[in-house]
PADRENLUM-437779 format. One record per atom (N, C-alpha, C, O): residue number from 1; x, y, z. Coordinates in Angstrom, 3 decimals, always signed. Atoms other than C-alpha are relative to their C-alpha. Example, Ala and Ser with C-alpha at 12.3 -4.5 7.8 and 13.67 -1.06 7.14 Angstrom:
<zados>
{zado 1,{+0.890,-1.190,+0.000}}
{zado 1,{+12.300,-4.500,+7.800}}
{zado 1,{+0.900,+1.200,+0.000}}
{zado 1,{+1.936,+1.181,+0.665}}
{zado 2,{-0.820,-1.190,-0.060}}
{zado 2,{+13.670,-1.060,+7.140}}
{zado 2,{-0.770,+1.090,+0.730}}
{zado 2,{-0.261,+2.198,+0.899}}
</zados>
This chain:
<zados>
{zado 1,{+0.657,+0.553,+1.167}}
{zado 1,{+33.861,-28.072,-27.302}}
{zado 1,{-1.043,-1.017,+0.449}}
{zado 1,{-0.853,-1.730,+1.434}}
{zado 2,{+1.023,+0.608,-0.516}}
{zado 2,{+30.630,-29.753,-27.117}}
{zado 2,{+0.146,-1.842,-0.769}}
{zado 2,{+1.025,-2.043,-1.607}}
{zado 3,{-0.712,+1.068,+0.167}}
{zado 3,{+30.865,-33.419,-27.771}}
{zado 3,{-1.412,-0.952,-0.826}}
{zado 3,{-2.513,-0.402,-0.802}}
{zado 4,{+1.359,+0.954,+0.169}}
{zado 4,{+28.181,-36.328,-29.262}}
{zado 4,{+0.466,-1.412,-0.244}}
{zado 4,{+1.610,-1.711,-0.585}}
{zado 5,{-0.381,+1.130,+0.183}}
{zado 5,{+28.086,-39.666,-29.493}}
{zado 5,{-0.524,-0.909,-1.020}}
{zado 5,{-1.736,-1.125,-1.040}}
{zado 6,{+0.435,+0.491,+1.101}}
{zado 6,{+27.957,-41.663,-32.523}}
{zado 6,{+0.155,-1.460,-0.005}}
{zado 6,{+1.055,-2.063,+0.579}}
{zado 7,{-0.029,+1.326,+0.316}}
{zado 7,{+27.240,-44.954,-33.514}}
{zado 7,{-0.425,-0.873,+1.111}}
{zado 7,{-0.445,-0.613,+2.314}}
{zado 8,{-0.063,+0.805,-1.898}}
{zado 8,{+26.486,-47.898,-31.227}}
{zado 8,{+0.936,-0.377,+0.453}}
{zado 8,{+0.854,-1.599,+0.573}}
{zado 9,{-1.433,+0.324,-0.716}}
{zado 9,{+29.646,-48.271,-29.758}}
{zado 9,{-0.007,+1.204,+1.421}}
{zado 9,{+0.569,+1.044,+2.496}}
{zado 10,{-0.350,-1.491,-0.726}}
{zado 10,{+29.336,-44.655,-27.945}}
{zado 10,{+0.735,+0.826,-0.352}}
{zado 10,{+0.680,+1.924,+0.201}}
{zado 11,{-1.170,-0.617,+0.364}}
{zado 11,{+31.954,-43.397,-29.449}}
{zado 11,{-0.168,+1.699,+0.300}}
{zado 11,{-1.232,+2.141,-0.135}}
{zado 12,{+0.314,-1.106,-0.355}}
{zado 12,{+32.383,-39.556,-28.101}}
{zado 12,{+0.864,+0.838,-0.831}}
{zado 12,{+2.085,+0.741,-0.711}}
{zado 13,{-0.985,-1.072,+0.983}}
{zado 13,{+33.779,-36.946,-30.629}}
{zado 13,{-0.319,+1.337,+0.384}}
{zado 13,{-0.857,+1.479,+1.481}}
{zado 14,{-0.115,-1.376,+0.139}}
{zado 14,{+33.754,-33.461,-30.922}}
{zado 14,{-1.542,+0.553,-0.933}}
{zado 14,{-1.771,+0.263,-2.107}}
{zado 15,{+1.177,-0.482,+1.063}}
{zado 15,{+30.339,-31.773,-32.215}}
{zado 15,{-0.131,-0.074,-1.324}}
{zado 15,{-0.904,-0.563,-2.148}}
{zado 16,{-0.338,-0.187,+1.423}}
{zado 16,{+32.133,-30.641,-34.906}}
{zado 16,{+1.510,-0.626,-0.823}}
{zado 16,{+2.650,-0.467,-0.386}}
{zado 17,{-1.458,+0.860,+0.222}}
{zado 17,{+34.825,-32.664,-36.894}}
{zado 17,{+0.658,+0.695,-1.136}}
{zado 17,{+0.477,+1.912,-1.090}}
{zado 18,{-1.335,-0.816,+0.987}}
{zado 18,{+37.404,-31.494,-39.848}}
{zado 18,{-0.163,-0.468,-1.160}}
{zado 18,{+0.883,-1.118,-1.173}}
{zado 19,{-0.167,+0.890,+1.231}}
{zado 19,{+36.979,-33.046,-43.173}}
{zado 19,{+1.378,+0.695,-0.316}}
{zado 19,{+1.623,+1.872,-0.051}}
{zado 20,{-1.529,-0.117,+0.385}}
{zado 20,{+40.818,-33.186,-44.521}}
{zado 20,{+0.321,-0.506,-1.560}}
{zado 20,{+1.331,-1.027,-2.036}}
{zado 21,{-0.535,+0.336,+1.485}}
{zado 21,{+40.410,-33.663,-48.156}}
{zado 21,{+0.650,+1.095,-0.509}}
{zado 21,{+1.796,+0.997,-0.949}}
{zado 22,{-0.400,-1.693,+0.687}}
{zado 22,{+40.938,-29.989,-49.340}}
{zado 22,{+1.552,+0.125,+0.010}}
{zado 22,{+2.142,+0.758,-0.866}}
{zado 23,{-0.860,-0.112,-0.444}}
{zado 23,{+44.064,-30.456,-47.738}}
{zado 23,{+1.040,-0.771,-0.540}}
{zado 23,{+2.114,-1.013,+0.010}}
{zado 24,{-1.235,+1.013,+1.000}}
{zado 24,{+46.007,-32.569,-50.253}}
{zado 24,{-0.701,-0.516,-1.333}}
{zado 24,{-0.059,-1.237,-2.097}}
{zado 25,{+0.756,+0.917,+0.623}}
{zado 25,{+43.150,-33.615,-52.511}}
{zado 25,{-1.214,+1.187,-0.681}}
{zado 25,{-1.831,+2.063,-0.075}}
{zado 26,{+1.103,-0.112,-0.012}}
{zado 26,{+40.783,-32.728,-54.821}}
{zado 26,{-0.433,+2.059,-0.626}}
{zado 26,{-0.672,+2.296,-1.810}}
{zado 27,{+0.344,-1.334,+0.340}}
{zado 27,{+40.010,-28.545,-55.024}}
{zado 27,{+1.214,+0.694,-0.730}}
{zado 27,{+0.923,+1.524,-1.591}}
{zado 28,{-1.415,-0.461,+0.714}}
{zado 28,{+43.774,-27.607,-56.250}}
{zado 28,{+0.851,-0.785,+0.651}}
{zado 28,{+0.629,-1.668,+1.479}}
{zado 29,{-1.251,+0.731,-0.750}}
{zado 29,{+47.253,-28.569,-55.467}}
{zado 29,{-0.558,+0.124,+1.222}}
{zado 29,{-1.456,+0.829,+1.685}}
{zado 30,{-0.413,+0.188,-1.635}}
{zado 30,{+48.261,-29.966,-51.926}}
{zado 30,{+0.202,+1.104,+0.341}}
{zado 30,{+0.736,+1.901,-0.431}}
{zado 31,{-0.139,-1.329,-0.759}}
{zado 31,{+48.230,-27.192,-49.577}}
{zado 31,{+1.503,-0.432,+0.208}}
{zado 31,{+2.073,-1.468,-0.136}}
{zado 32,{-1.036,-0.551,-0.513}}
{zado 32,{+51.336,-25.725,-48.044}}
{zado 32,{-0.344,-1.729,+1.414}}
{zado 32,{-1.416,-2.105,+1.889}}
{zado 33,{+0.180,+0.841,-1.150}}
{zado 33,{+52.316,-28.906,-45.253}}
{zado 33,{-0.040,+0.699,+1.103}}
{zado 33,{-1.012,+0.614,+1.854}}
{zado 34,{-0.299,-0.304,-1.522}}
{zado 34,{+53.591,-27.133,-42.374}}
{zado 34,{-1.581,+1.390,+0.153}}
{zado 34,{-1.798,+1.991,+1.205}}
{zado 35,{+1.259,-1.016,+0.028}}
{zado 35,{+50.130,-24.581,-43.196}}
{zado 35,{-1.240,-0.535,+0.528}}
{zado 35,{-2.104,-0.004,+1.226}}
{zado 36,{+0.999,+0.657,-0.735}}
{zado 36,{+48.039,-27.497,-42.648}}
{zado 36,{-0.057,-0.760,+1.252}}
{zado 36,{-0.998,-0.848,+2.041}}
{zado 37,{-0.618,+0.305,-1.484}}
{zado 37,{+49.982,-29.195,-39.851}}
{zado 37,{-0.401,+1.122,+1.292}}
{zado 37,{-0.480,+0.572,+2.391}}
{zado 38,{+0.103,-1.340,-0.403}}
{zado 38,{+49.305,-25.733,-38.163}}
{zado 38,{-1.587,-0.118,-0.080}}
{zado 38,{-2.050,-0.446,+1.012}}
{zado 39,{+1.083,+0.050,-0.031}}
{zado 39,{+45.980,-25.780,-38.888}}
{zado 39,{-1.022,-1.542,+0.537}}
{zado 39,{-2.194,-1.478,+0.909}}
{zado 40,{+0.301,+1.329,-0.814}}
{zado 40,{+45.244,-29.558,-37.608}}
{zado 40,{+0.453,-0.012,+1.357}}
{zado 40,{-0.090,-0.842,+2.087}}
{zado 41,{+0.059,+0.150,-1.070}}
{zado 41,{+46.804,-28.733,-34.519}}
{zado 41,{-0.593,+1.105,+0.324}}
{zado 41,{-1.257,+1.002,+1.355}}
{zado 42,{+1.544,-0.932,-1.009}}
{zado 42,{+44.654,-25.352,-33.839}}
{zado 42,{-1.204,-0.808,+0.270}}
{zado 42,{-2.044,-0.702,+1.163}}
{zado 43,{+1.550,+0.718,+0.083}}
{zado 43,{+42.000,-27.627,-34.531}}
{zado 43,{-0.227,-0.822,+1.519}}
{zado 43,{-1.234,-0.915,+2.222}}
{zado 44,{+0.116,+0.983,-1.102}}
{zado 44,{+43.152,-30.019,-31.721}}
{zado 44,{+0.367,+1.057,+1.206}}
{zado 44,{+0.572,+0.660,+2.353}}
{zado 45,{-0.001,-1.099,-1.366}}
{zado 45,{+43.561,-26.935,-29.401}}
{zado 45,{-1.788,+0.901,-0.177}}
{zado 45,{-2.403,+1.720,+0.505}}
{zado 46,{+1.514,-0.858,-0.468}}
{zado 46,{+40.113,-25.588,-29.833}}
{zado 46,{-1.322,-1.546,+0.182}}
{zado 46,{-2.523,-1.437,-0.065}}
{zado 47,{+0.529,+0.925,-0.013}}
{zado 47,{+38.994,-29.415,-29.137}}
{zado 47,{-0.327,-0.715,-1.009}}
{zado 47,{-1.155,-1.574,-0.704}}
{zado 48,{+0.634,+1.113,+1.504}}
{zado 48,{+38.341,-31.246,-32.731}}
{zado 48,{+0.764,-1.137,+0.732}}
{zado 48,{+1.791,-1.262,+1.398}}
{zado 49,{-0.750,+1.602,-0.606}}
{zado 49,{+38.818,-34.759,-31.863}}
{zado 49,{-0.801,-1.042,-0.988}}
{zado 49,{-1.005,-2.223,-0.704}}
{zado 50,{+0.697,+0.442,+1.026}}
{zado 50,{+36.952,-35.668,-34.947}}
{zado 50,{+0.646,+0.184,-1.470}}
{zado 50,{+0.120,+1.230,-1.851}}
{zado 51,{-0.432,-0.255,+0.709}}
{zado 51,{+38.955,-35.713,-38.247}}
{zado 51,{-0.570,-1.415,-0.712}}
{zado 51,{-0.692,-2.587,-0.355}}
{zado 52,{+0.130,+1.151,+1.616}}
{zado 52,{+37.879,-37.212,-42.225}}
{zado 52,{+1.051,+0.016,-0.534}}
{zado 52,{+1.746,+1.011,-0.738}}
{zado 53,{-1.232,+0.025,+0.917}}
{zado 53,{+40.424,-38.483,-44.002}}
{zado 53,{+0.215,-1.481,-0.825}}
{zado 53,{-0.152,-2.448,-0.157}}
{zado 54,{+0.449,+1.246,+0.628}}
{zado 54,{+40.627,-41.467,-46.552}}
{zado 54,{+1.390,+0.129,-0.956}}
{zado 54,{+2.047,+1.100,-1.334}}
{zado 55,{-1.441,+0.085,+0.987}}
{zado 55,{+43.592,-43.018,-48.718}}
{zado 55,{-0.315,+0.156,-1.436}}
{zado 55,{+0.517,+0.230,-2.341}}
{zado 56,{+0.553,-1.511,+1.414}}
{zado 56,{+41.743,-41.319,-51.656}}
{zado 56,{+0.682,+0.645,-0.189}}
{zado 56,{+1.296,+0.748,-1.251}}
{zado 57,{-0.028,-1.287,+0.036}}
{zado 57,{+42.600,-38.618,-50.745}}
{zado 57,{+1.686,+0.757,-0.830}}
{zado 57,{+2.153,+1.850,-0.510}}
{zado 58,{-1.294,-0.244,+0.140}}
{zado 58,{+46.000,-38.269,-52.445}}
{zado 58,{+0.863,-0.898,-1.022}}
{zado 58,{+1.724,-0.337,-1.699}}
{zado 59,{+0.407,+1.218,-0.795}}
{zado 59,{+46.270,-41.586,-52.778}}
{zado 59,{+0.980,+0.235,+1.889}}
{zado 59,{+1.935,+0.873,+2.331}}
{zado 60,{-0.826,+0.210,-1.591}}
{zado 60,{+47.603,-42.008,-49.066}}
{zado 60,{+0.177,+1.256,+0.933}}
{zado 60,{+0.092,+1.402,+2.153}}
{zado 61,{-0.701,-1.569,-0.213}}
{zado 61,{+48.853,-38.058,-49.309}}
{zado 61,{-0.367,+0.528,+1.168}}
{zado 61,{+0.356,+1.010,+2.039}}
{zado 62,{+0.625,-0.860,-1.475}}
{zado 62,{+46.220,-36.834,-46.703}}
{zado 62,{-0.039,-1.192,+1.308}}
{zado 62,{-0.389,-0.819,+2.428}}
{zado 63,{+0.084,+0.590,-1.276}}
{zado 63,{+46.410,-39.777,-44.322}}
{zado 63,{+1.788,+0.022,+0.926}}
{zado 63,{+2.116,-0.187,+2.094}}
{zado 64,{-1.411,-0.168,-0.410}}
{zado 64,{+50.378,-39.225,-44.241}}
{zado 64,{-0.253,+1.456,+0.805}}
{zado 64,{-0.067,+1.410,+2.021}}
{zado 65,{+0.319,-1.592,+0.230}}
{zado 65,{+49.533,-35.314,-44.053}}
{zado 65,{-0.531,-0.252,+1.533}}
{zado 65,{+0.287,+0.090,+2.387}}
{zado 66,{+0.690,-0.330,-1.520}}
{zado 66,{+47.195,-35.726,-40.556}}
{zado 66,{+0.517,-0.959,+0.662}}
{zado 66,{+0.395,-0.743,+1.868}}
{zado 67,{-0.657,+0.308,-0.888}}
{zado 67,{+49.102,-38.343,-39.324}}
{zado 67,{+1.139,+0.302,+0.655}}
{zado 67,{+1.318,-0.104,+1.803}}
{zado 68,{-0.842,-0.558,-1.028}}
{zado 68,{+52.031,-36.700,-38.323}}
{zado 68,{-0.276,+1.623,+0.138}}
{zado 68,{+0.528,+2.371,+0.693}}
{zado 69,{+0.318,-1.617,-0.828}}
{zado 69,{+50.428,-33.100,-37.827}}
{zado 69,{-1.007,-0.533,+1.234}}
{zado 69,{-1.569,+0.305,+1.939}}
{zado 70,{+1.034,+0.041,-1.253}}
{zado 70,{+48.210,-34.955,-35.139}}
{zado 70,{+1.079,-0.842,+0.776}}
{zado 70,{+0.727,-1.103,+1.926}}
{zado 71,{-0.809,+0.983,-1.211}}
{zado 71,{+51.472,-37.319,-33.557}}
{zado 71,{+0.413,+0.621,+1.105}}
{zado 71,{+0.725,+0.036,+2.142}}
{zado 72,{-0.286,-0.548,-1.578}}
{zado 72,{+52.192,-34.906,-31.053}}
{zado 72,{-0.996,+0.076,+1.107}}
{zado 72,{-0.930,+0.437,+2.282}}
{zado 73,{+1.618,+0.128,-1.237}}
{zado 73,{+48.367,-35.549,-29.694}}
{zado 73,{+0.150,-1.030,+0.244}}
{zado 73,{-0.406,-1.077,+1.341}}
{zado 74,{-0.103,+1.282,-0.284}}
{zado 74,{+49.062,-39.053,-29.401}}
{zado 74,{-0.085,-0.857,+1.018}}
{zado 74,{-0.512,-0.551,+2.131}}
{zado 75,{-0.011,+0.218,-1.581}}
{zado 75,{+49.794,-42.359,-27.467}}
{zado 75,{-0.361,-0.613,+0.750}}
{zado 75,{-0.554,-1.828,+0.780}}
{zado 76,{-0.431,+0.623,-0.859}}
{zado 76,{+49.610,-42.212,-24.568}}
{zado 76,{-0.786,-0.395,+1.257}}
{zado 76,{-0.440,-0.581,+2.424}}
{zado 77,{+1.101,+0.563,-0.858}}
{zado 77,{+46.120,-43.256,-23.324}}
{zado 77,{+0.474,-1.460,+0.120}}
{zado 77,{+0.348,-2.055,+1.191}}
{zado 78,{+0.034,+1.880,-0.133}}
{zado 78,{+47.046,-47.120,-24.038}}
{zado 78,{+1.432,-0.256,+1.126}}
{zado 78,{+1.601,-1.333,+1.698}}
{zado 79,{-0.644,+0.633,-1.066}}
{zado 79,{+49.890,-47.035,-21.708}}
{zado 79,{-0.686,+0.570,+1.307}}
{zado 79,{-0.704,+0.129,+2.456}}
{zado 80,{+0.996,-0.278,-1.721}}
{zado 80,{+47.584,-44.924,-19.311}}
{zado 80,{-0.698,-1.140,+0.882}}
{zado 80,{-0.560,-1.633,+2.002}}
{zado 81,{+0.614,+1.455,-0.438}}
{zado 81,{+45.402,-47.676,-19.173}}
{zado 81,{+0.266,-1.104,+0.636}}
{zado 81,{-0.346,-1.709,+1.516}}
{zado 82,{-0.971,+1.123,-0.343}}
{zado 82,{+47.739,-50.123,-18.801}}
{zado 82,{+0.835,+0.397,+1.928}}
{zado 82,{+1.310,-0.286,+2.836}}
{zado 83,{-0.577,-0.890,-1.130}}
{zado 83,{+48.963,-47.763,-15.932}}
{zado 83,{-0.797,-0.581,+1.481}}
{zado 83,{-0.389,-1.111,+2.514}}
{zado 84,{+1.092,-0.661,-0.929}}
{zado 84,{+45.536,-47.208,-14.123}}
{zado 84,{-0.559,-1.709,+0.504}}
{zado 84,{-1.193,-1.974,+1.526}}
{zado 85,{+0.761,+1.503,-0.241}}
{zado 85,{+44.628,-51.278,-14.317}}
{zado 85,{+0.352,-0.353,+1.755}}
{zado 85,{-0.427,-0.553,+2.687}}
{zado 86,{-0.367,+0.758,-1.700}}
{zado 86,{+46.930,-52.356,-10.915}}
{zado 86,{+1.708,+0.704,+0.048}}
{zado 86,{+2.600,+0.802,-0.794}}
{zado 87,{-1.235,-0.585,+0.208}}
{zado 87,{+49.741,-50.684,-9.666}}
{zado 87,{+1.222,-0.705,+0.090}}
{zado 87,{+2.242,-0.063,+0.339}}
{zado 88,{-0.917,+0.873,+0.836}}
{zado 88,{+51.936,-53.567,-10.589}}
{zado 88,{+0.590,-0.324,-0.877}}
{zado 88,{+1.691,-0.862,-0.998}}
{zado 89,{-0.450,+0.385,+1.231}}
{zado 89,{+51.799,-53.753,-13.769}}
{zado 89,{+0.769,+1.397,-0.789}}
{zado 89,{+0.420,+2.573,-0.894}}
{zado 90,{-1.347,-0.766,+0.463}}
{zado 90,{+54.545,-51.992,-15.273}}
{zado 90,{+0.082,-0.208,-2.190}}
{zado 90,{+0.358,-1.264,-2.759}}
{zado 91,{+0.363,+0.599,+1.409}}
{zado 91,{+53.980,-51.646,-19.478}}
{zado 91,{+1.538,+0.404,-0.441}}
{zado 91,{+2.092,+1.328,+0.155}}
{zado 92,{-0.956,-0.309,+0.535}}
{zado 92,{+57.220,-51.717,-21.621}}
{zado 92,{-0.261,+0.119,-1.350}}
{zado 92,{-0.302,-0.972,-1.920}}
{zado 93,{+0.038,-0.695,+1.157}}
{zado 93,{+56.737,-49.966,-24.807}}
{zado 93,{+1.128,-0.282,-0.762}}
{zado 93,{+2.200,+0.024,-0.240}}
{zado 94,{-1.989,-0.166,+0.756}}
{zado 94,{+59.886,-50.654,-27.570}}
{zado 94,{-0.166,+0.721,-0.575}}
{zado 94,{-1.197,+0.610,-1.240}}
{zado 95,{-0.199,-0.843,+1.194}}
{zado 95,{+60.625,-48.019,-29.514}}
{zado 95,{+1.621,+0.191,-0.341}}
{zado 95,{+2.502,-0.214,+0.417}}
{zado 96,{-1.107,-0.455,+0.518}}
{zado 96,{+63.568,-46.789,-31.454}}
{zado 96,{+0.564,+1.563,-0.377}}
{zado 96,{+1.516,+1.894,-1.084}}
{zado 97,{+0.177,-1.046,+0.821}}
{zado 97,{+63.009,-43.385,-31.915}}
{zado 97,{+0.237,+1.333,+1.816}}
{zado 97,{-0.282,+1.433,+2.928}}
{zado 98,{-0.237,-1.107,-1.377}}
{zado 98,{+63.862,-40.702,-29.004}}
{zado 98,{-1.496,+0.728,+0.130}}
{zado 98,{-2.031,+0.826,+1.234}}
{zado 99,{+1.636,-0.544,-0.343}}
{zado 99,{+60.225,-39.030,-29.495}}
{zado 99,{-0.653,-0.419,+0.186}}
{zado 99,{-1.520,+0.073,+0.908}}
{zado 100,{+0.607,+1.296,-0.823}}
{zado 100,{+58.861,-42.066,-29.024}}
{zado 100,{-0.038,-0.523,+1.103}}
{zado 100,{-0.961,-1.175,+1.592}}
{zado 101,{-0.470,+0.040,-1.730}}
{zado 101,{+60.583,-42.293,-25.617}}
{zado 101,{-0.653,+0.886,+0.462}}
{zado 101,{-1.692,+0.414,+0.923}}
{zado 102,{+0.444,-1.181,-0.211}}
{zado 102,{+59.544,-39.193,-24.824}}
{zado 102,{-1.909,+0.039,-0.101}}
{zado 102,{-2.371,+0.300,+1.010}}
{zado 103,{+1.602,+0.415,+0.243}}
{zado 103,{+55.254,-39.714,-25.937}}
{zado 103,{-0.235,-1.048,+1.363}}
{zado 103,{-1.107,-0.957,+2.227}}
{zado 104,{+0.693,+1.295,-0.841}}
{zado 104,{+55.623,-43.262,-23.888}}
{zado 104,{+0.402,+0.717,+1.415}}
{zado 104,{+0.005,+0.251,+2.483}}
{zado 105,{-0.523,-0.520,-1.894}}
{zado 105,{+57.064,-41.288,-20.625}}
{zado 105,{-1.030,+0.963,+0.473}}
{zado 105,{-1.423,+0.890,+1.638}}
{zado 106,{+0.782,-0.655,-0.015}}
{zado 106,{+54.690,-38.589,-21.121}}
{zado 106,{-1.334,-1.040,+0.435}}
{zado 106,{-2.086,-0.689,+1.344}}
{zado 107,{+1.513,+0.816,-1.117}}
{zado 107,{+51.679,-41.451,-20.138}}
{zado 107,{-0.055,-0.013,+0.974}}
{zado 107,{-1.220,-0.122,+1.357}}
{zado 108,{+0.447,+0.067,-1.110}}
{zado 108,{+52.600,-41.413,-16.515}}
{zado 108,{-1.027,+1.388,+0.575}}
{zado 108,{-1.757,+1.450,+1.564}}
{zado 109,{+0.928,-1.251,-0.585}}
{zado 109,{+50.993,-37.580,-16.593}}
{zado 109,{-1.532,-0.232,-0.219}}
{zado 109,{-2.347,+0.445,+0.406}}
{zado 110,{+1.306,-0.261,+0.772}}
{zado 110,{+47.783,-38.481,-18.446}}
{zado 110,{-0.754,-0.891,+1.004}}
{zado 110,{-0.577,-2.101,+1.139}}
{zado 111,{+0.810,+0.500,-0.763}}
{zado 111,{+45.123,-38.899,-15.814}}
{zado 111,{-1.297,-0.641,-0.119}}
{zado 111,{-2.167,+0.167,+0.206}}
{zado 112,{+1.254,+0.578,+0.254}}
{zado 112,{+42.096,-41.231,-16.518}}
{zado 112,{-0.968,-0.239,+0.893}}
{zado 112,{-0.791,-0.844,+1.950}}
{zado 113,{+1.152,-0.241,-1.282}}
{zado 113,{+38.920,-40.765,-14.733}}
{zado 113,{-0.456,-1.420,+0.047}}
{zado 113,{+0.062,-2.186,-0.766}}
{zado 114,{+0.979,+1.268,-0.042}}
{zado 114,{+36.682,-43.872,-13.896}}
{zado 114,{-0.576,-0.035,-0.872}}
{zado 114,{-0.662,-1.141,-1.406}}
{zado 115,{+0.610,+0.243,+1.103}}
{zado 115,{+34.581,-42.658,-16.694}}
{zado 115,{+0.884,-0.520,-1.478}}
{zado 115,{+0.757,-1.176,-2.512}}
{zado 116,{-1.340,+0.188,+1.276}}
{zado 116,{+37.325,-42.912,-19.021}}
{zado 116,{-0.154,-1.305,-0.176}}
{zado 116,{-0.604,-1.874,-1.171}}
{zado 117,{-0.889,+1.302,-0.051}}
{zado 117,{+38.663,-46.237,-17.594}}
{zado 117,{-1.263,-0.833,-1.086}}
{zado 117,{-0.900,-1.414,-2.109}}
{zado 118,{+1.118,+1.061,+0.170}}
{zado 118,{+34.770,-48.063,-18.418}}
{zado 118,{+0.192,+0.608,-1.342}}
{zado 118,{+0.610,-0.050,-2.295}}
{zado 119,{-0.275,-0.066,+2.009}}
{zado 119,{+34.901,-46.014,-21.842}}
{zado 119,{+0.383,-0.819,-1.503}}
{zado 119,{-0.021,-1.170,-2.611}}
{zado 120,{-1.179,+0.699,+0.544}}
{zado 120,{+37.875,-47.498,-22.664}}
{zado 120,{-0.082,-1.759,-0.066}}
{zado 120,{+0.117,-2.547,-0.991}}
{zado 121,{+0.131,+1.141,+0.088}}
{zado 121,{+37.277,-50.588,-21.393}}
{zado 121,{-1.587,-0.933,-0.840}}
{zado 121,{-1.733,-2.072,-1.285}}
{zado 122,{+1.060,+0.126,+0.889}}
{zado 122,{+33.901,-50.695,-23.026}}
{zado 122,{+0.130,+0.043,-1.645}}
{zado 122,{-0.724,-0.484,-2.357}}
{zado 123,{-0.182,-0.005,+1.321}}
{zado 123,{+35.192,-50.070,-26.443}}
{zado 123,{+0.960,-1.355,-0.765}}
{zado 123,{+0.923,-2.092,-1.751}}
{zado 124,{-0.559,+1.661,+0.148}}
{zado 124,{+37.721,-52.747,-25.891}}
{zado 124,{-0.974,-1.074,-0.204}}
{zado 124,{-0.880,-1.762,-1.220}}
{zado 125,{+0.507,+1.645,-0.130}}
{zado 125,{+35.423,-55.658,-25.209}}
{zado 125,{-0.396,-0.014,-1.340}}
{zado 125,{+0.128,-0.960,-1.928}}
{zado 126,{+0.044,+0.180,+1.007}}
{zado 126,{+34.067,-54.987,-28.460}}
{zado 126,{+0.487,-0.444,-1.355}}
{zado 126,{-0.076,-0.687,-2.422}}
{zado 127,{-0.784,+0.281,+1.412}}
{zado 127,{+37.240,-55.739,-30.581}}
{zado 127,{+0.516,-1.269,-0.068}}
{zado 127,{+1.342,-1.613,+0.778}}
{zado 128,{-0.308,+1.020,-0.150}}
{zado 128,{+37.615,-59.005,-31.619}}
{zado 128,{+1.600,-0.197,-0.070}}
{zado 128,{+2.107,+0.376,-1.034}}
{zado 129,{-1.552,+0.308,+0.071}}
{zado 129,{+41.326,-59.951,-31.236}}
{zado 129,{+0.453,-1.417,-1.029}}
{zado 129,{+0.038,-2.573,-0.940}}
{zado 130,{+0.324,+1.035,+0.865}}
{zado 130,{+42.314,-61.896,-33.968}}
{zado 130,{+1.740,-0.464,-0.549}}
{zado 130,{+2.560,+0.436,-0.731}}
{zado 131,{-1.627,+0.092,+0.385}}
{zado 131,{+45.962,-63.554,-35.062}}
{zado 131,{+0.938,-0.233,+1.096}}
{zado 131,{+0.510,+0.033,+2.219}}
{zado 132,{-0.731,+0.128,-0.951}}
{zado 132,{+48.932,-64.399,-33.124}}
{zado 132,{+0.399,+0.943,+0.332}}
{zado 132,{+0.161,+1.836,-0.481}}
{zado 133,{-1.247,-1.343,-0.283}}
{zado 133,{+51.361,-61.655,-31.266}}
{zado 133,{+1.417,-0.544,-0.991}}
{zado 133,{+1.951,+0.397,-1.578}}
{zado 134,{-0.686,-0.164,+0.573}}
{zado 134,{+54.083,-63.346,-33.064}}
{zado 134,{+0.128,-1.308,-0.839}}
{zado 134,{-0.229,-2.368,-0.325}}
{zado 135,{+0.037,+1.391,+0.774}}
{zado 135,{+54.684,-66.016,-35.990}}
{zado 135,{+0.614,-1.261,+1.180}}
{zado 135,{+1.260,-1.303,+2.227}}
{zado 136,{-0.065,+1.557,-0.819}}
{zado 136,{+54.662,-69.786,-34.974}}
{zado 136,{+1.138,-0.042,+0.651}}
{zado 136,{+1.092,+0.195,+1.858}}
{zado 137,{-1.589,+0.141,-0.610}}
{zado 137,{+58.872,-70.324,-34.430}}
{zado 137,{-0.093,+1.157,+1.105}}
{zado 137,{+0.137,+0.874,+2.281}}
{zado 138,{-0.473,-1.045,-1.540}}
{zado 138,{+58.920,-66.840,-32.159}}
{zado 138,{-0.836,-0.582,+1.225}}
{zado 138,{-0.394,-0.886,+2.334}}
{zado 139,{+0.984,+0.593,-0.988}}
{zado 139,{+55.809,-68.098,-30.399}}
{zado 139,{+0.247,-1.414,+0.755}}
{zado 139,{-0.295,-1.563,+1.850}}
{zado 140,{-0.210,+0.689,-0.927}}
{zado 140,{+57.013,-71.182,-29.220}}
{zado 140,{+1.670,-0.015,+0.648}}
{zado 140,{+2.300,-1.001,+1.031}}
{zado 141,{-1.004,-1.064,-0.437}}
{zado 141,{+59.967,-69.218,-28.155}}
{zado 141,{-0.455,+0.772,+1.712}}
{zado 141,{+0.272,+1.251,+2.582}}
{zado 142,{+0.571,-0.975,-1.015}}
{zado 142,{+57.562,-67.626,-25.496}}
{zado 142,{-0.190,-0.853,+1.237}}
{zado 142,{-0.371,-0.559,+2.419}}
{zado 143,{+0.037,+1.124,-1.751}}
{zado 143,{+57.430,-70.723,-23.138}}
{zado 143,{-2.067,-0.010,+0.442}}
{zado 143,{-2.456,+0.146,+1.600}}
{zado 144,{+0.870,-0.224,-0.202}}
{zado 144,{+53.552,-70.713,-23.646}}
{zado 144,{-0.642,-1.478,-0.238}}
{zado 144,{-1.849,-1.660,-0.073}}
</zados>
């Protein structure tokens, strides 16, 4: 799939992207789920890496709808990253959920090129970080 880059950020998508209203919203009833689940992941096997979707759409209906027909694409670039920085650092993920174990273990396969890493790290610098990690009482809890 051929790819472009939008916006000033760089951002690199897929030529062609998916609009996902039809799909819960809008032309008739909600489709069939497991019809469109099925059809959001061909999409992500013939490369779409570009999906519309808005809490319109349903209200919420279609952002529930492509978020778990796309969680098995997920992930597990942010612990890559975290991976690829120094081979020290060791990321601990919490989850509660056995597929969740399973996604975060799956990051040691996912290989990030150099172009990737600056990508990535280029899209980062851009986001302002804003708020604590955890309310005041936990935070001075942290020995900081």
């Amino acid at each position: 799939m051929q790819t472009r880059k939008i916006g000033n950020s760089n951002l690199e998508v897929s030529a062609i992207g998916l609009g996902c209203m039809g799909m819960s919203f809008s032309y008739s009833p909600p489709k069939d789920t497991q019809e469109m689940s099925a059809l959001l992941g061909a999409a992500v096997d013939r490369g779409i890496t570009f999906f519309d979707t808005a809490e319109v759409y349903g209200p919420f209906l279609n952002e529930e709808l492509v978020g778990e027909a796309l969680a098995p694409f997920r992930g597990q670039v942010a612990i890559a990253w975290l991976l690829a920085q120094k081979a020290w650092i060791v990321p601990i993920p919490g989850t509660t959920k056995l597929h969740r174990l399973d996604e975060n273990i799956g990051a040691v396969s996912v290989e990030l090129m150099p172009d990737d890493l600056r990508d990535i790290d280029d899209a980062a610098s851009k986001i302002a970080v804003q708020g604590a990690q955890y309310p005041e009482k936990l935070e001075q809890m942290t020995g900081r």
